[in-house]
C-alpha positions, 0 to 999 in steps of 0.5 A, a space after each residue: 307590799 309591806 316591808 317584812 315581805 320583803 325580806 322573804 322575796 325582795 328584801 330591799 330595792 338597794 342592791 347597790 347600797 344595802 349593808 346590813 339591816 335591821 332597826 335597832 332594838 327588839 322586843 323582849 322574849 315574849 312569845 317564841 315567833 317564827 322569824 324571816 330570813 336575813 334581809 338582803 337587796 332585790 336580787 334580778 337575775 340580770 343585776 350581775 352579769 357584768 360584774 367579773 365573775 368571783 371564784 367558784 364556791 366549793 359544790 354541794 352536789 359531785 355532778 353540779 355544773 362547774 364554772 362561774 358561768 354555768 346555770 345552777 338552778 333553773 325556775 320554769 325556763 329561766 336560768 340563774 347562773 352561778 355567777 350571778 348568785 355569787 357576785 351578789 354574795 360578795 357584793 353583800 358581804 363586802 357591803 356589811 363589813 365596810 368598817 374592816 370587819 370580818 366576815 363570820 365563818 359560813 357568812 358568804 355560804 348562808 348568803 349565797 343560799 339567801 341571794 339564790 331563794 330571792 332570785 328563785 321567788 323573783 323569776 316565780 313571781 316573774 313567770 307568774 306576773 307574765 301569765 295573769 298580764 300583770 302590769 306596772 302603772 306609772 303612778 306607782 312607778 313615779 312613786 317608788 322611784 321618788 321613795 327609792 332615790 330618797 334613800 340616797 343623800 344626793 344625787 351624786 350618791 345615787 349614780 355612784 350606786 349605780 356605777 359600783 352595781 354596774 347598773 343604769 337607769 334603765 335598768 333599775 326602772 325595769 326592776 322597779 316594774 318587776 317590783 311593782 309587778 311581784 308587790 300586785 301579785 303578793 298583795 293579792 294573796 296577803 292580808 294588808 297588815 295593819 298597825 297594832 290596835 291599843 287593845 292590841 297592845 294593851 291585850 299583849 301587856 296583860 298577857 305576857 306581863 311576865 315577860 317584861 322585866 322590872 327593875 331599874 334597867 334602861 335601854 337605849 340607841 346613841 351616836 357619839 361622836 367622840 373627842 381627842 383628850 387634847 381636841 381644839 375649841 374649834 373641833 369640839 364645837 364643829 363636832 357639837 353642831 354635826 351633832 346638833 344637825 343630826 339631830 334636827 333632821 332626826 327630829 323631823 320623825 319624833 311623831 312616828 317613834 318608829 320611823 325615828 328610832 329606824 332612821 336613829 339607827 340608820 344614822 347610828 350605823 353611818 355616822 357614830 364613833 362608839 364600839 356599839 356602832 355595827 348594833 345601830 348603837 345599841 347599849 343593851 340593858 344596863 343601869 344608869 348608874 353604870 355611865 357618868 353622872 351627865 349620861 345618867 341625867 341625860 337618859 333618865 329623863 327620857 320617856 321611852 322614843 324620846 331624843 335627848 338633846 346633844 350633850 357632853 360626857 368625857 368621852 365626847 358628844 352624845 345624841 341618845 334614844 330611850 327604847 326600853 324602861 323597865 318599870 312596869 308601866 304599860 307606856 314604857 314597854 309601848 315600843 316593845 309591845 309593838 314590835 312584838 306585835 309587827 313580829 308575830 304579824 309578820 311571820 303569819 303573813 310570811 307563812 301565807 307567803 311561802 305558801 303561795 310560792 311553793 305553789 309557784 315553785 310546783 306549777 313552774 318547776 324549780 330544779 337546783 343543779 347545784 344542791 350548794 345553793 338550797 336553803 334547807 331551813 324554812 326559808 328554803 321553800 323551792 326545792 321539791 
């Protein structure tokens, strides 16, 4: 199933891990696209049941059940219960906010209604994998399990994830079938989405050159890993080949701009010490005459998806990624193009998709008892 489906349905097998998502920089505003829901973790229907259950939510309906253990909405036979919507709120919402942040005004309220639209399209996908005899094979199995696991540093990391989710590994191989299960289901019903074509992009160019801005603008991502005024010979050069690390295993993707500036942002949000750290290290626009005269060698010798080497301004080491130029040249806006490209893909085939599962919603019969937890925006597609 490709990865934007994902967001609507399942948005990530990493329940345990999940905080925050997004790869970095998007595209310009080039035509008004319709968007997916916030990403989230693939939420099961069993994956909170032996967490204690967080204080009850305040109800959007006089006559809905009360109690952290009182069925909410039901799909068909199935039952989700309150507790399992909230303890996955939480769960999420703590995720997101590890660096001491605080959570937004309605933020655990809108992801309380993201977690109940996943678990509703989980047990529709469920119910109708069950009636067409939909089986998992293990090669696919053995592959997502390899592509799951490979998002943990170690193995160590990977069964603390599974003890903060109070999840084994029996457990999270039955949802990995559930997965592989609801992937054959949807792939039946989506088109594959292929990679823009270079008529694509040039086609794209040519038409929207107008939403691409021209002047002497850059845009990058950076990890900075600062240093103190009075910072020891010694620390400074551990920091620089931390640094330098970071950046050799990044480089192992400088092939598939994409999947570098994903895993640069990824790391970005780990790892840096810069303010623009939560924006995967984001830098916005801005001109290089705006930042140190080394910063400013460093970025303006980039071509667009082009790593810098590590290098030293006052404030500490630099690693920077060059994802916007704006000169007017095709090759610069590359990138962005692309990503438009993927967007407006994405909400065509998510379209299909939420077709697909208000069908299932109306075979299988959806009813929220708690009308608190029903996404009235697009993404809210079950409740007749």
């Amino acid at each position: 199933m490709p990865a934007f489906l994902l967001r609507i349905v399942f948005p990530s097998l990493l329940a345990y891990a999940w905080a925050g998502a997004g790869v970095g920089p998007t595209a310009p505003a080039a035509p008004t696209t319709e968007v997916s829901p916030a990403p989230g973790p693939v939420l099961s229907a069993d994956s909170a049941t032996a967490k204690p259950a967080p204080k009850a939510r305040k109800s959007g309906s006089k006559a809905a059940p009360k109690g952290a253990g009182s069925v909410v909405i039901t799909v068909g036979p199935t039952k989700i219960r309150r507790s399992q919507i909230d303890t996955l709120a939480e769960m999420m919402v703590k995720a997101r906010h590890q660096d001491g942040s605080a959570p937004q005004p309605g933020e655990l309220e809108y992801i309380e209604k993201m977690v109940a639209t996943n678990l509703v399209g989980q047990q529709l996908l469920d119910l109708e994998a069950k009636r067409l005899n939909v089986v998992a094979d293990p090669k696919s199995l053995d592959s997502l399990s390899k592509v799951f696991r490979s998002n943990f540093p170690s193995e160590e990391a990977f069964q603390q994830a599974l003890r903060q989710a109070g999840d084994t590994e029996a457990g999270l191989r039955e949802k990995m079938i559930r997965q592989i299960k609801a992937d054959k289901l949807l792939n039946a019903q989506m088109s594959p989405m292929e990679r823009p074509s270079e008529k694509e992009l040039q086609d794209f160019f040519a038409s929207h050159k107008s939403a691409f801005p021209i002047n002497d603008s850059l845009r990058a991502c950076q990890i900075l890993f600062m240093l103190e005024p009075n910072a020891s010979a010694v620390d400074i050069a551990r920091k620089q080949n931390e640094l330098n690390q970071v950046r050799t295993e990044l480089a192992k993707d400088s092939a598939n701009i994409d999947v570098l500036l994903g895993r640069f942002v990824m790391q970005a949000r780990e790892l840096s010490d810069g303010p623009e750290k939560k924006d995967g290290g984001d830098l916005q626009r801005f001109l290089p005459s705006d930042f140190s005269p080394e910063f400013k060698k460093q970025v303006s010798a980039l071509k667009v998806g082009q790593m810098s080497p590590v290098f030293r301004t006052p404030l500490g080491w630099h690693l920077v990624i060059l994802t916007e130029r704006n000169d007017g040249k095709f090759e610069s806006y590359r990138l962005q193009i692309g990503r438009a490209l993927v967007t407006e893909k994405a909400a065509k085939a998510g379209k299909d998709l939420k077709k697909y599962l208000k069908t299932l919603a109306d075979r299988y019969k959806v009813a929220f008892l708690d009308k608190g937890y029903r996404d009235s925006t697009v993404a809210g597609v079950y409740d007749p």
